[in-house]
C-alpha positions as CSV (number, residue, x, y, z in Angstrom):
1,X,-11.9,66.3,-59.8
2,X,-15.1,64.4,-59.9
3,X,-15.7,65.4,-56.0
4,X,-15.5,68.2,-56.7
5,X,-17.6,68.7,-59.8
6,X,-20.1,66.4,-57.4
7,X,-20.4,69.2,-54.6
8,X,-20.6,72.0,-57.2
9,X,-24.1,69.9,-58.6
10,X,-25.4,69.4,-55.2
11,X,-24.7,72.9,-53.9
12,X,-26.0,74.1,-57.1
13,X,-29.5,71.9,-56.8
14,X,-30.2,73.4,-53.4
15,X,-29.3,76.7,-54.2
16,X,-32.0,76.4,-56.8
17,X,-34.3,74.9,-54.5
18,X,-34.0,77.9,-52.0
19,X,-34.7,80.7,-54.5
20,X,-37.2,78.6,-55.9
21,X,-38.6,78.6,-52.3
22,X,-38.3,82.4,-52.0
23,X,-39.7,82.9,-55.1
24,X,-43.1,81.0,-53.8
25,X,-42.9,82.6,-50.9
26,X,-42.5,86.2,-52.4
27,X,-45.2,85.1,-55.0
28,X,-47.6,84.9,-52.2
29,X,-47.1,87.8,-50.4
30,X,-50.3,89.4,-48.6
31,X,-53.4,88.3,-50.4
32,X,-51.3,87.7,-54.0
33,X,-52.4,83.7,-53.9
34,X,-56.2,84.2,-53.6
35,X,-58.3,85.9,-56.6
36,X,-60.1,89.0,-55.4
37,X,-60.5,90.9,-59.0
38,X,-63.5,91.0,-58.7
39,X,-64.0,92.6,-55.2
40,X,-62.0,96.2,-57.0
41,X,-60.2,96.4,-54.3
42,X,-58.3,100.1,-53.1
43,X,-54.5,100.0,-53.0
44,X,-52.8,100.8,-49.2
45,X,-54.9,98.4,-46.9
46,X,-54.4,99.4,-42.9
47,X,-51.9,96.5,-42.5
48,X,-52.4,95.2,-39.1
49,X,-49.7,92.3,-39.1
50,X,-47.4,91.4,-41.6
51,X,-45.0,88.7,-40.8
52,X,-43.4,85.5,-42.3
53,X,-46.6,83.4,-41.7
54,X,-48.6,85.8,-40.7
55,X,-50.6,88.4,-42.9
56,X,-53.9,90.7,-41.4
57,X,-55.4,93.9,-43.1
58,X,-58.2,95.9,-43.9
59,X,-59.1,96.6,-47.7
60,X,-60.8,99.7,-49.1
61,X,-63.5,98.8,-51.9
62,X,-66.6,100.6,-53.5
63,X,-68.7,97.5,-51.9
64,X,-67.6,98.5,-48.3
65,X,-64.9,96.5,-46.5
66,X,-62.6,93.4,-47.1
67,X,-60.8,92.5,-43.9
68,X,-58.4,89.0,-44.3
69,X,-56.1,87.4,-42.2
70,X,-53.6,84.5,-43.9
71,X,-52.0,82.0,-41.8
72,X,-49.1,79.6,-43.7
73,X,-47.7,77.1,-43.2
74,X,-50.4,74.6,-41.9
75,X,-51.0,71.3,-42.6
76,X,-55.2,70.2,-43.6
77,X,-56.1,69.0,-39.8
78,X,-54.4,72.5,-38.7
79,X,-56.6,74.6,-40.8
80,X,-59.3,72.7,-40.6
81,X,-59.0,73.1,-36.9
82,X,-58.4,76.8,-37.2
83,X,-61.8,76.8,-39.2
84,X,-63.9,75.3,-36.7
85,X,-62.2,77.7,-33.4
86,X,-62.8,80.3,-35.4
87,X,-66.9,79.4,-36.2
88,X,-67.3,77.9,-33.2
89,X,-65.9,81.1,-31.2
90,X,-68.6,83.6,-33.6
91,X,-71.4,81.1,-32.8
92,X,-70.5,81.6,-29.4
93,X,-71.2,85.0,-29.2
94,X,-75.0,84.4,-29.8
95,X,-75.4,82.0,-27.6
96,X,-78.1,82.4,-24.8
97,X,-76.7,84.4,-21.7
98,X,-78.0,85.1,-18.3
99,X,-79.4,88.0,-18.2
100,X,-77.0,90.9,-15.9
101,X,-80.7,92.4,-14.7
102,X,-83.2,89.6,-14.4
103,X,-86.8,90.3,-15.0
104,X,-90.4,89.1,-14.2
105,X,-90.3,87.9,-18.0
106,X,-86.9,86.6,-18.1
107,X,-83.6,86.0,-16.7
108,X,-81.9,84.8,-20.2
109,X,-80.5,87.2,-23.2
110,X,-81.5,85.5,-26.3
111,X,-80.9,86.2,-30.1
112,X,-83.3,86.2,-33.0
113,X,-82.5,83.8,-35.1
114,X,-82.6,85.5,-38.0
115,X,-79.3,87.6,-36.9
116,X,-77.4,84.3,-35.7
117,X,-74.5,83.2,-37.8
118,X,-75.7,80.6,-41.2
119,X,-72.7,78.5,-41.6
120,X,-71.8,75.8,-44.7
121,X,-68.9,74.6,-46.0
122,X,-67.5,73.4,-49.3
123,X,-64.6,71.3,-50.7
124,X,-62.8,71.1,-54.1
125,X,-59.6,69.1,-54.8
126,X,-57.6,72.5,-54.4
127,X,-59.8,74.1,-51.6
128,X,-61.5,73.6,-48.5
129,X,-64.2,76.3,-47.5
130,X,-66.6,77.1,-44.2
131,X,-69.2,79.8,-45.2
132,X,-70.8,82.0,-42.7
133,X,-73.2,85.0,-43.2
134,X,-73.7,87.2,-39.8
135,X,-73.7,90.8,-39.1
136,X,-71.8,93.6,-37.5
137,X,-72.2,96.6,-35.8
138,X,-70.2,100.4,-37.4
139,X,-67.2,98.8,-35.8
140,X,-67.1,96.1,-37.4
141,X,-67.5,93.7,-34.5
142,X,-69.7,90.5,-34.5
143,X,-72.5,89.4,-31.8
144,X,-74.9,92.2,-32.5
145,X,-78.6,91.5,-32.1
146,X,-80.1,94.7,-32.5
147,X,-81.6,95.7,-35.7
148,X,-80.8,99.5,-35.5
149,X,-76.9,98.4,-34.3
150,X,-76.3,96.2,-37.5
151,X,-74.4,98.5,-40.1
152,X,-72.8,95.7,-42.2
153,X,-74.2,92.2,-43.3
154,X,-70.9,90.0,-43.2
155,X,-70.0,87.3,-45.5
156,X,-66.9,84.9,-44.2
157,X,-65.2,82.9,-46.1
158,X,-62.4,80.9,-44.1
159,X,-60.1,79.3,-46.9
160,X,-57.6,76.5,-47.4
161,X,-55.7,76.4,-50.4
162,X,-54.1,73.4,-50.4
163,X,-51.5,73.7,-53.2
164,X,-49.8,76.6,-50.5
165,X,-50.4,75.2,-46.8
166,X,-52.0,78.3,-46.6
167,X,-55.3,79.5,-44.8
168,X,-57.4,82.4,-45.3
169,X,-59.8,84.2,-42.7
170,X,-61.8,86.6,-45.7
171,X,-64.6,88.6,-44.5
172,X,-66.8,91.1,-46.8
173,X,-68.7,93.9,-45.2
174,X,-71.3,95.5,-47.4
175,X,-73.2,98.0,-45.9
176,X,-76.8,97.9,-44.9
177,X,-77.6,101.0,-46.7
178,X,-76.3,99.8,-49.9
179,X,-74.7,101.7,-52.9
180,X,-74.7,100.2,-56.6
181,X,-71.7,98.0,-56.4
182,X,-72.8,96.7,-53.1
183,X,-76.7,96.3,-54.6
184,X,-74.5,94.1,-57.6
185,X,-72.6,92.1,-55.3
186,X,-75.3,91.6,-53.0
187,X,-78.1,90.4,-55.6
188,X,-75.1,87.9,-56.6
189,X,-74.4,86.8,-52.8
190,X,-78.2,86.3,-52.0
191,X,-79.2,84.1,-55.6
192,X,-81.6,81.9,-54.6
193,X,-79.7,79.6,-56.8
194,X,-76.3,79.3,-55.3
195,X,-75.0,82.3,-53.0
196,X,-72.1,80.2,-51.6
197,X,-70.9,79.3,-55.3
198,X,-71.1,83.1,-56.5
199,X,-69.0,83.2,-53.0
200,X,-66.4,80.7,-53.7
201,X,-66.0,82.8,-57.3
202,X,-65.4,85.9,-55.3
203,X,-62.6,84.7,-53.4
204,X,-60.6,81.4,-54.0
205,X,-57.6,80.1,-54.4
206,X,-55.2,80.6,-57.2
């Protein structure tokens, strides 16, 4: 009798600890787990990918565009190696080229460095954060250099909450020709006093 009031307890305990499990899980589907209030962002993203650890899509908002890819799952070295492919890789698309048509003045393809990617990071107990401000073209792709092909200034923030294994690939896109809310958030973004703070209060981890 004891047995078997000894396997009911245990089978109990880990049922518990599976829905408990699930119940995380469900808890932090999509974006759920990282605060975003304050971007008002529109209901029905484009959802690109959306698997067990695996979450991309493209957000609606009266600032311009929130695009965020979540990967769970990961340990700190795995996100923070995921963090520095993924800055490494947009730094790389500035970096000088050969020129396809060589000149007289010259044979290289540089960028201005006021359009190259400005990276920083951050740490809290709960978070780790790289911070990277570049620019975009109307398709929303990086590695433009030309001032009448940027139509987005593009704030990254690639996230790891600790407390959920899980990391955050979050990029704003305001527009260069900027309405109110993106004038608001904008204003916040480039304080002279702490732009990456105003950042980090943007989006971070719940």
């Amino acid at each position: 009798m004891k047995k078997t009031l000894y396997g009911s307890g245990i089978f109990i305990i880990l049922l518990a600890c599976i829905l408990l499990v699930l119940w995380i899980i469900k808890q932090c589907d999509g974006i759920s787990c990282i605060s975003t209030d304050q971007l008002l962002l529109r209901p029905h993203p484009t959802v690109y990918e959306h698997t067990k650890n695996t979450y991309r899509a493209l957000y609606m908002s009266d600032f311009g565009f929130f695009r965020v890819e979540k990967q769970t799952g990961l340990s700190q070295m795995e996100a923070d190696t995921l963090s520095k492919t993924t800055t490494m890789q947009l730094e790389g698309l500035f970096n000088v080229a050969r020129s396809p048509y060589p000149g007289p003045l010259s044979d290289k393809i540089t960028c201005d460095p006021l359009y190259q990617p400005n990276v920083s990071t951050y740490n809290t107990p709960l978070t780790t954060m790289t911070i990277i401000k570049s620019y975009v073209n109307d398709q929303l792709q990086y590695g433009t250099c030309i001032e009448n092909q940027i139509a987005y200034v593009a704030h990254i923030a690639l996230i790891f909450c600790k407390n959920r294994s899980s990391w955050y690939k979050a990029e704003l896109f305001i527009p260069k020709t900027k309405n109110e809310d993106a004038i608001y958030i904008t204003n916040q973004l480039d304080s002279l006093n702490s732009p990456h703070t105003t950042l980090i209060k943007l989006i971070h981890c719940r």
